[in-house]
DRENKOLMI-576384 format. One record per residue (C-alpha): x, y, z; residue number from 1; residue in three letters. Coordinates in pm, whole numbers, plus 50000, padded with zeros to 5 digits. Layout:
<r x="X" y="Y" z="Z" seq="NUM" type="Ala"/>
...
This chain:
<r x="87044" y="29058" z="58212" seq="1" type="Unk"/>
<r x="86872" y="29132" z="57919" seq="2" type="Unk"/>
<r x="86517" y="29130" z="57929" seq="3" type="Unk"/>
<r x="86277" y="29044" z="57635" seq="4" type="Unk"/>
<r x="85930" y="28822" z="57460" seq="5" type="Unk"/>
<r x="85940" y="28607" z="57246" seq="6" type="Unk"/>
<r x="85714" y="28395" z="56944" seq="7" type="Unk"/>
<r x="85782" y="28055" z="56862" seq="8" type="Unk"/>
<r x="85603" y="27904" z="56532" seq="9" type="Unk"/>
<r x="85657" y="27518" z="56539" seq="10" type="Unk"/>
<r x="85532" y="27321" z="56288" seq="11" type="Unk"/>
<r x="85553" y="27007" z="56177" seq="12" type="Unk"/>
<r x="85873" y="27041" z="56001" seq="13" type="Unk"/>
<r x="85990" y="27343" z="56076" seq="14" type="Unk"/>
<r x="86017" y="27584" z="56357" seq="15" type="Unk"/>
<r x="86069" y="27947" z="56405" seq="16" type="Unk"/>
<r x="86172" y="28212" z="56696" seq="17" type="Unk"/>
<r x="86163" y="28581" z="56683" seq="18" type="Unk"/>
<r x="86269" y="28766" z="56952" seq="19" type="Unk"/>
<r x="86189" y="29134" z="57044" seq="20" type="Unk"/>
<r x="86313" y="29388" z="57326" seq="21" type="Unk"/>
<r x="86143" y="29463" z="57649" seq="22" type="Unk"/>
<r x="86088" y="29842" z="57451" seq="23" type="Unk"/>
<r x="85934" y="29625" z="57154" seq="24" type="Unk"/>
<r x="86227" y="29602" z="56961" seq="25" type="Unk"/>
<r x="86302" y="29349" z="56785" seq="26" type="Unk"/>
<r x="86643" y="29134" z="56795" seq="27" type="Unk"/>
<r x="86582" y="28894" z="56559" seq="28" type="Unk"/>
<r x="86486" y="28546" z="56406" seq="29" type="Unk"/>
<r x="86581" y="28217" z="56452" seq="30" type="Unk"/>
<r x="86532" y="27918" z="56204" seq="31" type="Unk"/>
<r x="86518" y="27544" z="56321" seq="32" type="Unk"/>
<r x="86350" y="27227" z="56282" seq="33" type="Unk"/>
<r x="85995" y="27143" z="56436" seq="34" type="Unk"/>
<r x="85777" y="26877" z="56508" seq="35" type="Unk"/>
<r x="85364" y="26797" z="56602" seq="36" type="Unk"/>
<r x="85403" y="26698" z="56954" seq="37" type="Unk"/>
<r x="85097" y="26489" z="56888" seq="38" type="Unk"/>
<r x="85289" y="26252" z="56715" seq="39" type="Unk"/>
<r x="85640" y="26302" z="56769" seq="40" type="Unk"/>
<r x="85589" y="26222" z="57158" seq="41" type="Unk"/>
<r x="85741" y="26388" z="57494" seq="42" type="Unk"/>
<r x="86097" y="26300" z="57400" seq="43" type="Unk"/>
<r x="86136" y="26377" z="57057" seq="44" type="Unk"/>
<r x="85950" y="26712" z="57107" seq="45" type="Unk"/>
<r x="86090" y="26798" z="57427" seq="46" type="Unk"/>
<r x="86476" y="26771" z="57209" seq="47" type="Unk"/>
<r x="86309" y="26938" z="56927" seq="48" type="Unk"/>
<r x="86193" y="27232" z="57150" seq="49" type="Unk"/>
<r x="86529" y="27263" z="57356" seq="50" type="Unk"/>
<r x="86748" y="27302" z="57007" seq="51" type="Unk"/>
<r x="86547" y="27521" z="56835" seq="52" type="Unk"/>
<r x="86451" y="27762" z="57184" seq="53" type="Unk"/>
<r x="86833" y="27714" z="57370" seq="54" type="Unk"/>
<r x="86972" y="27790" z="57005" seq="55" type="Unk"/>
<r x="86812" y="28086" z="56942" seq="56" type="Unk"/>
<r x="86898" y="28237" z="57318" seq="57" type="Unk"/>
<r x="87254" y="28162" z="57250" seq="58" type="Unk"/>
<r x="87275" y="28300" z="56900" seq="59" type="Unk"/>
<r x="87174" y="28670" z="57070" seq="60" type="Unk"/>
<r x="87323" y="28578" z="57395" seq="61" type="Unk"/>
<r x="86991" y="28539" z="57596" seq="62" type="Unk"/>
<r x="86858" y="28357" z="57911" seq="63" type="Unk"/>
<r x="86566" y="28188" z="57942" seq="64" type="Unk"/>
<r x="86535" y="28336" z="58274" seq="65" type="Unk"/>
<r x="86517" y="28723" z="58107" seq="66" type="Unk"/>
<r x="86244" y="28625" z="57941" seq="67" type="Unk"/>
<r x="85917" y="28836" z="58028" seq="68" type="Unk"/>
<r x="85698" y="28656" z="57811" seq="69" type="Unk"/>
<r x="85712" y="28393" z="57585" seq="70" type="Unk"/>
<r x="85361" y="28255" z="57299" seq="71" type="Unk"/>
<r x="85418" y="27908" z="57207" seq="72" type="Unk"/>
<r x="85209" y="27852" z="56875" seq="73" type="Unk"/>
<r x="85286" y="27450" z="56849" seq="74" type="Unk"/>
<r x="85190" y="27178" z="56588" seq="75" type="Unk"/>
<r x="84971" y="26917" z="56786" seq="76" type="Unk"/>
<r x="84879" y="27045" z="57048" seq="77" type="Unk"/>
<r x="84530" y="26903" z="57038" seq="78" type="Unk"/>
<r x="84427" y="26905" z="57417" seq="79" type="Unk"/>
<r x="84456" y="27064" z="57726" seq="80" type="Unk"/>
<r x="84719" y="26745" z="57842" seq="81" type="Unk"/>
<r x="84954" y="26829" z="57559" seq="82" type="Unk"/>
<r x="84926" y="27200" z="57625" seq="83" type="Unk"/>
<r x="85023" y="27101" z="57977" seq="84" type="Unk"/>
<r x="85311" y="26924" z="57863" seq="85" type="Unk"/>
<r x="85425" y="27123" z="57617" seq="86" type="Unk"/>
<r x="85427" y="27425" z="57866" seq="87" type="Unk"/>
<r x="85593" y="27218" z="58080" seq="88" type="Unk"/>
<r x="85914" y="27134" z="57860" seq="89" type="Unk"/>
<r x="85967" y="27516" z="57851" seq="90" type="Unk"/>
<r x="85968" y="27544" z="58240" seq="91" type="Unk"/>
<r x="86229" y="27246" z="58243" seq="92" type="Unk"/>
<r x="86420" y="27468" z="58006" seq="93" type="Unk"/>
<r x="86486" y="27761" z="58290" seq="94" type="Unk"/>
<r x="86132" y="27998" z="58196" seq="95" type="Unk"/>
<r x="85921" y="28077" z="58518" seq="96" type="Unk"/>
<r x="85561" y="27920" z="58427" seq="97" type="Unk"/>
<r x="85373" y="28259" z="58445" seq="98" type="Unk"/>
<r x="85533" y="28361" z="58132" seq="99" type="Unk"/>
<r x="85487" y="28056" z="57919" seq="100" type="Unk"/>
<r x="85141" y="28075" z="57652" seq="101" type="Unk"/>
<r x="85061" y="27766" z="57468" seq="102" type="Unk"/>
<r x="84822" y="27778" z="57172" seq="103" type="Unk"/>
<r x="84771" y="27493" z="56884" seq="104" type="Unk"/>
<r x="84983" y="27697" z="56602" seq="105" type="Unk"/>
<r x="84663" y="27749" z="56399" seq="106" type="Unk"/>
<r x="84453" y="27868" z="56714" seq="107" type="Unk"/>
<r x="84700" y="28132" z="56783" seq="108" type="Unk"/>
<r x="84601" y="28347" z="56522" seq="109" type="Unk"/>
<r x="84216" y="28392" z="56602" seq="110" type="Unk"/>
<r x="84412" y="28632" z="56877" seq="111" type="Unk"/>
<r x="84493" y="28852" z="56571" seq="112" type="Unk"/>
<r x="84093" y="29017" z="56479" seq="113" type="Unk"/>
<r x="83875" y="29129" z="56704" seq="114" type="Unk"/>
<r x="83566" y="28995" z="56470" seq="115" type="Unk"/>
<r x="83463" y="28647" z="56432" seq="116" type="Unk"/>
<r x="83702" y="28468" z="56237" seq="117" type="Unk"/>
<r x="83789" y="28166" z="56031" seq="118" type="Unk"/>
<r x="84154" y="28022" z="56009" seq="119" type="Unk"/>
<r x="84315" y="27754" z="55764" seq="120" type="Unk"/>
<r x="84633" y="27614" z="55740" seq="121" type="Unk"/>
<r x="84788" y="27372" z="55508" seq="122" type="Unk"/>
<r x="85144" y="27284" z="55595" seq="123" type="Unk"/>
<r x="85313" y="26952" z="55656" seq="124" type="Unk"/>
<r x="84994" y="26888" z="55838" seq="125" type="Unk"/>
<r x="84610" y="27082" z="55761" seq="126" type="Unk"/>
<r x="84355" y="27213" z="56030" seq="127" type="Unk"/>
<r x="84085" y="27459" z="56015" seq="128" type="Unk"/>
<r x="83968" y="27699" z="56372" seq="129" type="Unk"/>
<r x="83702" y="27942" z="56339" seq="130" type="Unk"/>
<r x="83553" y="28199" z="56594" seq="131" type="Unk"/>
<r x="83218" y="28330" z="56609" seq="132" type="Unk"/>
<r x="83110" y="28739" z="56699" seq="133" type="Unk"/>
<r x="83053" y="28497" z="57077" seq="134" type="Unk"/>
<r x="83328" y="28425" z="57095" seq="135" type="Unk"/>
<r x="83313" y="28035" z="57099" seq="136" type="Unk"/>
<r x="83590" y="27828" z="56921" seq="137" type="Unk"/>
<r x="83477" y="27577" z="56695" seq="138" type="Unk"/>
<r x="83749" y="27345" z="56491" seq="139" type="Unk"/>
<r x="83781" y="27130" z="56212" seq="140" type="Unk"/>
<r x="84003" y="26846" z="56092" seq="141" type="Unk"/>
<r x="84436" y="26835" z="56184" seq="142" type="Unk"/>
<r x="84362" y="26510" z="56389" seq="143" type="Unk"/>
<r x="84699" y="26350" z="56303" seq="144" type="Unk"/>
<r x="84818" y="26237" z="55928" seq="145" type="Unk"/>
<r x="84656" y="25882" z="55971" seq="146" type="Unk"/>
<r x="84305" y="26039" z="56042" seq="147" type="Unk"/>
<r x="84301" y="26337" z="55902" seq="148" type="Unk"/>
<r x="84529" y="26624" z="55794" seq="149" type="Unk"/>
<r x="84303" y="26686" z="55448" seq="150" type="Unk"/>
<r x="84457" y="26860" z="55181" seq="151" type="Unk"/>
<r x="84868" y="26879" z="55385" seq="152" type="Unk"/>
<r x="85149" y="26814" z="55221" seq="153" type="Unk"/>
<r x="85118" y="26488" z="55381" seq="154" type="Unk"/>
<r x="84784" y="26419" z="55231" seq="155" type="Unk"/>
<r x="84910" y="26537" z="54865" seq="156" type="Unk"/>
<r x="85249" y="26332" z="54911" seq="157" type="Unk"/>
<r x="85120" y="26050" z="54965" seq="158" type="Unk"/>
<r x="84867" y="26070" z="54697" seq="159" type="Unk"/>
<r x="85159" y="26140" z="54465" seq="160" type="Unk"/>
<r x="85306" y="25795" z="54540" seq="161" type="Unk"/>
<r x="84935" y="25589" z="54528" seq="162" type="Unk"/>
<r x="84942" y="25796" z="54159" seq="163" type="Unk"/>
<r x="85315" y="25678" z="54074" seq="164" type="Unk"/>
<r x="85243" y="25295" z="54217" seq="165" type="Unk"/>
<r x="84948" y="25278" z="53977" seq="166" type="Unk"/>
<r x="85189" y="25436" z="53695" seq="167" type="Unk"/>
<r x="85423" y="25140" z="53749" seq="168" type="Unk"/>
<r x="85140" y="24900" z="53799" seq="169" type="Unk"/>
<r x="85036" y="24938" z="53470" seq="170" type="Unk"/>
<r x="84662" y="25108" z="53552" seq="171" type="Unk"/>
<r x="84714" y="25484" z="53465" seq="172" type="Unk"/>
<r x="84993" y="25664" z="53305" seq="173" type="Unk"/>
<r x="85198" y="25936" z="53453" seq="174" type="Unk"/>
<r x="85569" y="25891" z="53384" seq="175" type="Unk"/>
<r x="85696" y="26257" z="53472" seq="176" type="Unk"/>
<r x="85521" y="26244" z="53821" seq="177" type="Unk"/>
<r x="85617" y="25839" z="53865" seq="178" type="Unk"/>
<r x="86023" y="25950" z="53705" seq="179" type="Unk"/>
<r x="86006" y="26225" z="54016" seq="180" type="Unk"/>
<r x="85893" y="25977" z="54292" seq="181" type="Unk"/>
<r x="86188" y="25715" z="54154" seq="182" type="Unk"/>
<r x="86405" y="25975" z="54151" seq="183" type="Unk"/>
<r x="86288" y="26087" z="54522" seq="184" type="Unk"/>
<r x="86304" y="25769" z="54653" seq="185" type="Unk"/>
<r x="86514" y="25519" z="54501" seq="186" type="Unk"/>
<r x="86264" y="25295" z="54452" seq="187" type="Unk"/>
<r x="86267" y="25154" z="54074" seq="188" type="Unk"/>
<r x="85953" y="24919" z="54137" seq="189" type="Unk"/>
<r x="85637" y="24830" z="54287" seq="190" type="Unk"/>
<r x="85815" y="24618" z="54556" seq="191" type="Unk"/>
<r x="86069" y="24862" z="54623" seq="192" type="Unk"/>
<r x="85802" y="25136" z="54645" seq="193" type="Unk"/>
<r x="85598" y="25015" z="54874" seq="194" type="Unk"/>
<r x="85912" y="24924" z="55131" seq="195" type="Unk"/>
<r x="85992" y="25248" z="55097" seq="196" type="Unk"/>
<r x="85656" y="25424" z="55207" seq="197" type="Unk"/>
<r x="85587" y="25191" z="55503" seq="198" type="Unk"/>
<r x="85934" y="25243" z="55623" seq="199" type="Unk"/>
<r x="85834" y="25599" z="55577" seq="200" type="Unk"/>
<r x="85490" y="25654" z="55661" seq="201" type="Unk"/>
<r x="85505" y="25780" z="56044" seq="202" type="Unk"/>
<r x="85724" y="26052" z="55861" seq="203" type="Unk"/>
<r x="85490" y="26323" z="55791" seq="204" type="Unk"/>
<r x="85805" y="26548" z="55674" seq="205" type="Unk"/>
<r x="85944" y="26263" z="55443" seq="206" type="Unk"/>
<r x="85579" y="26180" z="55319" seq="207" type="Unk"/>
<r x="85538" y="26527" z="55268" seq="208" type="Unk"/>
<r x="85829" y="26654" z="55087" seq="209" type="Unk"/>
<r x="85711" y="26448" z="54758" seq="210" type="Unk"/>
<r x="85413" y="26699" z="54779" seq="211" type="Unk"/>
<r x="85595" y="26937" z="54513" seq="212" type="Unk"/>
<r x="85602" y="26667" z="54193" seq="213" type="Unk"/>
<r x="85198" y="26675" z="54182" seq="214" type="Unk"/>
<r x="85267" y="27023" z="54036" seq="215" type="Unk"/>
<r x="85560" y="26921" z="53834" seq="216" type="Unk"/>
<r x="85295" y="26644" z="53669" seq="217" type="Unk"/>
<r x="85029" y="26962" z="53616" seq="218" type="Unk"/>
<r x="85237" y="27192" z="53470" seq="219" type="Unk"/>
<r x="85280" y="26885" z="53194" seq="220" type="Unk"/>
<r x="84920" y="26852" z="53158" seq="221" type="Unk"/>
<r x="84948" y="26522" z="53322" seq="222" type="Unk"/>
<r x="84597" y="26429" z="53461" seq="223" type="Unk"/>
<r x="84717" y="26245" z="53752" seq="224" type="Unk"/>
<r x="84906" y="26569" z="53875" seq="225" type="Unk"/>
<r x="84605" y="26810" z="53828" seq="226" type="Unk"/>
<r x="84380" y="26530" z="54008" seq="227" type="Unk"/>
<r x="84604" y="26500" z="54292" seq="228" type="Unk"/>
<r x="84597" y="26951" z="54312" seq="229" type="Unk"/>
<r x="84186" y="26916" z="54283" seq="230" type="Unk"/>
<r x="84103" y="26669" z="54558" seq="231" type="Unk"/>
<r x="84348" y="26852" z="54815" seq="232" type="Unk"/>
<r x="84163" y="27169" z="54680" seq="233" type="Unk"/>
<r x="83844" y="27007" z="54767" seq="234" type="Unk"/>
<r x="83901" y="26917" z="55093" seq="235" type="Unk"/>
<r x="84061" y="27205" z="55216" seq="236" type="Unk"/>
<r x="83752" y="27389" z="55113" seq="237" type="Unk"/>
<r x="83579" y="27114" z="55315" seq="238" type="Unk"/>
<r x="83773" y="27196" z="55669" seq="239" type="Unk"/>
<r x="83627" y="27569" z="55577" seq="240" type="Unk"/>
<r x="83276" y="27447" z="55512" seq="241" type="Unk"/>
<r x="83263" y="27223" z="55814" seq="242" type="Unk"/>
């Protein structure tokens, strides 16, 4: 049996395994889909987790029970109960508990410096962890897409479509970025839009993928587009100031 470690990096849309030798080589990668598990639930994440991990043993013709150690850097996990569960999907997958590390995926890389540290991401989702020279762990923001997640793609998608609803309302006017969102979505008009985003708004990854047109609208010199880049700007720098 072939023994090895191995990295996961699951985020909210997508998820990542690399896989090295017992020696420290490496095998190799593995791409896949993701999740937060603080939305997506038990289920969901526990399927999400078993594709993307089983997958990736298969593809170099691995066992879960070779496995020597395995760091779990997850999306959501927010609290000691959902690092619990999380770890124990992977033992219900065939890995022997004393192996398994779970870490929120933005946590996991204060474990990189040795000095007091400061952490940001901005992905589907946003959070901010920092570490001072005592070592305590201090964090702001990532408290689900509702809440919080300042400055994500989430945040930015879904000021894209407030942007493009007031385009078509008649109260600003952006018709590259509101053309984009149409095109996205389907939706031709006010009614339509707004059908569309609360079908869609416990999506973070369908929310977020409209992200991209706020740029589209800057590079235009559309005002609405620029905006929309400022305020997620501005409260990024926020999670970093808090």
């Amino acid at each position: 049996m072939i023994r090895y470690v191995a990295g996961l990096d699951v985020g909210g849309t997508s998820g990542r395994v690399k896989i090295a030798g017992e020696n420290g080589s490496e095998i190799g990668e593995y791409y896949g889909l993701g999740c937060s598990i603080n939305t997506a639930g038990a289920t969901r994440s526990e399927a999400v987790y078993r594709e993307l991990v089983l997958s990736a043993l298969k593809e170099y013709g691995l066992e879960p029970e070779g496995c020597l150690g395995i760091c779990v850097a997850a999306s959501g996990v927010d609290s000691p109960e959902l690092e619990q569960l999380c770890r124990e999907i992977f033992c219900g997958m065939g890995f022997d508990e004393s192996v398994v590390i779970v870490q929120n995926d933005c946590e996991i890389f204060l474990n990189l410096p040795g000095n007091p540290s400061l952490v940001l991401i901005a992905g589907t989702g946003s959070i901010c962890y920092g570490r001072n020279g005592a070592g305590e762990i201090s964090r702001s923001g990532g408290w689900n897409h509702i809440v919080s997640d300042e400055g994500s793609a989430f945040g930015i998608g879904l000021d894209v479509l407030r942007h493009a609803g007031n385009h078509l309302d008649g109260r600003e006017s952006c018709p590259v970025l509101c053309r984009g969102v149409q095109d996205k979505s389907g939706a031709d008009n006010l009614y339509d839009l707004d059908r569309y985003v609360n079908d869609n708004l416990m999506d973070k990854g369908t929310i977020g993928s409209f992200a991209a047109l706020a740029e589209q609208s800057s590079h235009v010199g559309e005002a609405a587009g620029t905006a929309i880049l400022e305020r997620a700007a501005g409260n990024l720098f926020l999670l970093v100031r808090d």
